[in-house]
C-alpha positions as CSV (number, residue, x, y, z in Angstrom):
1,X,7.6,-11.9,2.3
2,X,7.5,-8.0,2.0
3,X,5.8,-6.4,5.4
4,X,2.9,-4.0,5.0
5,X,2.7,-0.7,6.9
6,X,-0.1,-2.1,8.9
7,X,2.4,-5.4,10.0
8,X,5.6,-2.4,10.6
9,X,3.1,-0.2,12.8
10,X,2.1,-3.3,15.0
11,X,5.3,-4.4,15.4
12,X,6.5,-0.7,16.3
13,X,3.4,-0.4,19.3
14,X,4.5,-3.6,20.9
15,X,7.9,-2.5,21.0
16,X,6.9,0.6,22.7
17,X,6.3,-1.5,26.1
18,X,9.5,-3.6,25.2
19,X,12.1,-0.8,27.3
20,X,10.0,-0.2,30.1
21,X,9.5,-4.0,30.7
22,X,13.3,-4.6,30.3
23,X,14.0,-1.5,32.7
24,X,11.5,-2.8,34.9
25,X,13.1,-6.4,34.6
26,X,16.6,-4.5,36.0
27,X,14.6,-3.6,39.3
28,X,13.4,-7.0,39.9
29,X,17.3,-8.6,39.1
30,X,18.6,-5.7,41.8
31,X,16.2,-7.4,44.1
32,X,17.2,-10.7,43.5
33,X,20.8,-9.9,43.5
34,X,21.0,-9.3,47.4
35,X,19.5,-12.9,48.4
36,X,21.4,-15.0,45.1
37,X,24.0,-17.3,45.7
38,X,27.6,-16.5,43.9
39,X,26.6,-18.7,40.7
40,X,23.3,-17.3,40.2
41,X,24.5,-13.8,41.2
42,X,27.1,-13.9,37.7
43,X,24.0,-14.7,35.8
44,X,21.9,-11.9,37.0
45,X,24.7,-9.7,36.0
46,X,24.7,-11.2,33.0
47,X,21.0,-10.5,32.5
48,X,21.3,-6.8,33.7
49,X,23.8,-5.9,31.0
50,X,21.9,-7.5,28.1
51,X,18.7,-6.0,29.0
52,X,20.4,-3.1,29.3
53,X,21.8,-3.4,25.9
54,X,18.5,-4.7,24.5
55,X,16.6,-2.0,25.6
56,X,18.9,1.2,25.1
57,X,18.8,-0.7,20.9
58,X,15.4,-1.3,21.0
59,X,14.7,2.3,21.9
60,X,17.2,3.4,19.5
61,X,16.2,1.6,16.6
62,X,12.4,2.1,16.8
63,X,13.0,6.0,17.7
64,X,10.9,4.7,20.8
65,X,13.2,7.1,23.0
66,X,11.5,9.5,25.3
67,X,12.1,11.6,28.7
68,X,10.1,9.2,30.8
69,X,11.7,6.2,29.0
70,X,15.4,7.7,29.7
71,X,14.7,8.1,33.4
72,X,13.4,4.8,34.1
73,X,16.4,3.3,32.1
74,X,18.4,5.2,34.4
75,X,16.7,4.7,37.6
76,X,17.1,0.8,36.9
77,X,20.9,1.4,36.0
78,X,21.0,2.8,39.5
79,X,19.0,0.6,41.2
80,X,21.1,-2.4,40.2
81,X,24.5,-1.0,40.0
82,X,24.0,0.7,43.8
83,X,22.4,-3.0,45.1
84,X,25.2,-5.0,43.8
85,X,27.5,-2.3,45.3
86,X,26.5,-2.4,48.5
87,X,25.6,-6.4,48.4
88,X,29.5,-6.4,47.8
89,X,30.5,-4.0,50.3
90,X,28.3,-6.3,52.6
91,X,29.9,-9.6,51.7
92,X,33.5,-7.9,52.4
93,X,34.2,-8.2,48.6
94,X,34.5,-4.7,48.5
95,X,35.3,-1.8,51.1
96,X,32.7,0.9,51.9
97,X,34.9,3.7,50.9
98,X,35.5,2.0,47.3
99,X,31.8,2.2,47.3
100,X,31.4,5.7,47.8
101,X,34.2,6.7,45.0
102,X,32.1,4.8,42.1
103,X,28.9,6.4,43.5
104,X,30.7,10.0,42.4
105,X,28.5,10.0,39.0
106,X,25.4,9.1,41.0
107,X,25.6,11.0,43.7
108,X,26.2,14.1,41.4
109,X,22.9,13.5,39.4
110,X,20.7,13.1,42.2
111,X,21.8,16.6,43.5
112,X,21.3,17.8,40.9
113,X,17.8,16.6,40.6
114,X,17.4,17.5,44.1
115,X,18.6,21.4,42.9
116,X,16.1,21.3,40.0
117,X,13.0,20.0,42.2
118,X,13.7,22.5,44.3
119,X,14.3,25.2,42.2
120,X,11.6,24.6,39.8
121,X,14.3,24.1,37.1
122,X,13.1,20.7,35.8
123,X,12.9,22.1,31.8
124,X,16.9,22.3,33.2
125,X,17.2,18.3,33.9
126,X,15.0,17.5,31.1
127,X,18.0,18.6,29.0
128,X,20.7,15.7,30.4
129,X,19.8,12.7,27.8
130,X,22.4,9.9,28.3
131,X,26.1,11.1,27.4
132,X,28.8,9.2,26.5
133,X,30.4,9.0,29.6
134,X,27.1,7.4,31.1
135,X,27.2,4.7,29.0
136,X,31.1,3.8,29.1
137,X,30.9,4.0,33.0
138,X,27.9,1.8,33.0
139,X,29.4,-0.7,30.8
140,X,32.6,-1.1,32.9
141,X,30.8,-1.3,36.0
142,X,29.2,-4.3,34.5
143,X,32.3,-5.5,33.6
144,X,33.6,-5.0,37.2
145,X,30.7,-6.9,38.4
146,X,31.1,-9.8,36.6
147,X,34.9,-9.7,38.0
148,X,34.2,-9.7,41.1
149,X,31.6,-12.3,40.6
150,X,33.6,-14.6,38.8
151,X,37.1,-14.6,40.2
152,X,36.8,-12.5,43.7
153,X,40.9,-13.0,43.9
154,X,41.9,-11.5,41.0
155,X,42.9,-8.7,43.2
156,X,45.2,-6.6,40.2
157,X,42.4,-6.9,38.3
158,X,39.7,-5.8,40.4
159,X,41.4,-3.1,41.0
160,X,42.5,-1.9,38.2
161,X,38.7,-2.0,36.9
162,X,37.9,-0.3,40.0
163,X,40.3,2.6,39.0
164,X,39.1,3.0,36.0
165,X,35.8,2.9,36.8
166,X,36.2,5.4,39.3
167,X,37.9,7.4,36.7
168,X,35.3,7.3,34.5
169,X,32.5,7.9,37.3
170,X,34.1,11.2,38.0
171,X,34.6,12.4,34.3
172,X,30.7,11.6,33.7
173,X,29.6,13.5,36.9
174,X,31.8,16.4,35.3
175,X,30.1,16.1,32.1
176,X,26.4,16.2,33.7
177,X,27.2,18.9,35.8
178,X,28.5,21.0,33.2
179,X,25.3,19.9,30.8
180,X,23.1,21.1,33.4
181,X,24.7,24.3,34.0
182,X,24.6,25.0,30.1
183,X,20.8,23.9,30.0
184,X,20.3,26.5,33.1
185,X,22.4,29.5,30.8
186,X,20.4,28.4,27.9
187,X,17.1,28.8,29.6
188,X,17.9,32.1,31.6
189,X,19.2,33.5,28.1
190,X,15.0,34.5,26.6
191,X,13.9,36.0,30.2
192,X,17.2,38.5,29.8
193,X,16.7,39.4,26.6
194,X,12.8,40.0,27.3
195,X,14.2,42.3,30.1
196,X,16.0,44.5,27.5
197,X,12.9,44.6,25.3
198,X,10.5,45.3,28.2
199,X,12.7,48.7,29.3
200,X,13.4,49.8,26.0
């Protein structure tokens, strides 16, 4: 059965919705998470990571990626990595100070996007799509997760994740930082050389 261009552009504006649902879908897991029991807790994890998968595909594939889109994505990353962090933290699964280390990536993009509301410099943050880093820390902090969910002794393990993870939290806050002083350099760059125009 060949597919018309009618039947491909239908399919194409329902997927449009598809990775803001599934983003959405991460906030209402992070919820869950804090009042789930251990077995349904691994499943939610589960869940998170697919969606995540799903929907970073989805957006891919289609060419369904956008600024808006990106941000939510990431605000649901967030969202559900920082809830099952501190749900952790809370249960005595993990200590505070651990906490803090893997929040390095995070804590480093929110100031920055606390720098660029302030400074006006949002065309600045606009420019930080997902990097490689991103994606490799996110993927191991889902792994970590489902360690911790599934066999809470496995101490070497758990550590051992947690190091890497940690690891990989600070090269990605590195790699943002450094993307958003570029983007800054980059759009500072026209106003200069309008300056040399204007007083020659």
């Amino acid at each position: 059965m060949v597919m018309g261009v009618n039947d491909r552009g239908s399919i194409r504006r329902w997927f449009i919705i598809v990775p803001s649902v599934l983003s959405v879908g991460r906030l209402v897991l992070a919820a869950w998470f804090v009042w789930a029991s251990p077995a349904v807790a691994v499943w939610l994890i589960v869940a998170a990571a697919a969606s995540d998968f799903i929907d970073g595909y989805i957006a891919r594939r289609f060419n369904l990626t956008s600024w808006i889109g990106g941000l939510l994505d990431a605000i649901a990353d967030k969202a559900f990595a920082l809830t099952v962090l501190v749900t952790f933290a809370w249960r005595q699964e993990l200590a505070w100070w651990q906490v803090a280390l893997l929040l390095s990536r995070d804590a480093v993009v929110a100031s920055i996007a606390a720098y660029a509301a302030a400074t006006a410099q949002w065309h600045a943050f606009k420019k930080m799509p997902s990097r490689p880093f991103g994606k490799v820390t996110t993927a191991v902090l889902f792994l970590f997760f489902l360690v911790i969910a599934l066999w809470p002794t496995m101490q070497p393990l758990i550590l051992t994740l947690w190091a890497l993870a940690v690891i990989l939290s600070a090269l990605a806050a590195g790699d943002y930082a450094r993307q958003f002083w570029c983007a800054l350099v980059e759009s500072r760059e026209p106003r200069r050389h309008e300056g040399h125009e204007g007083r020659q």
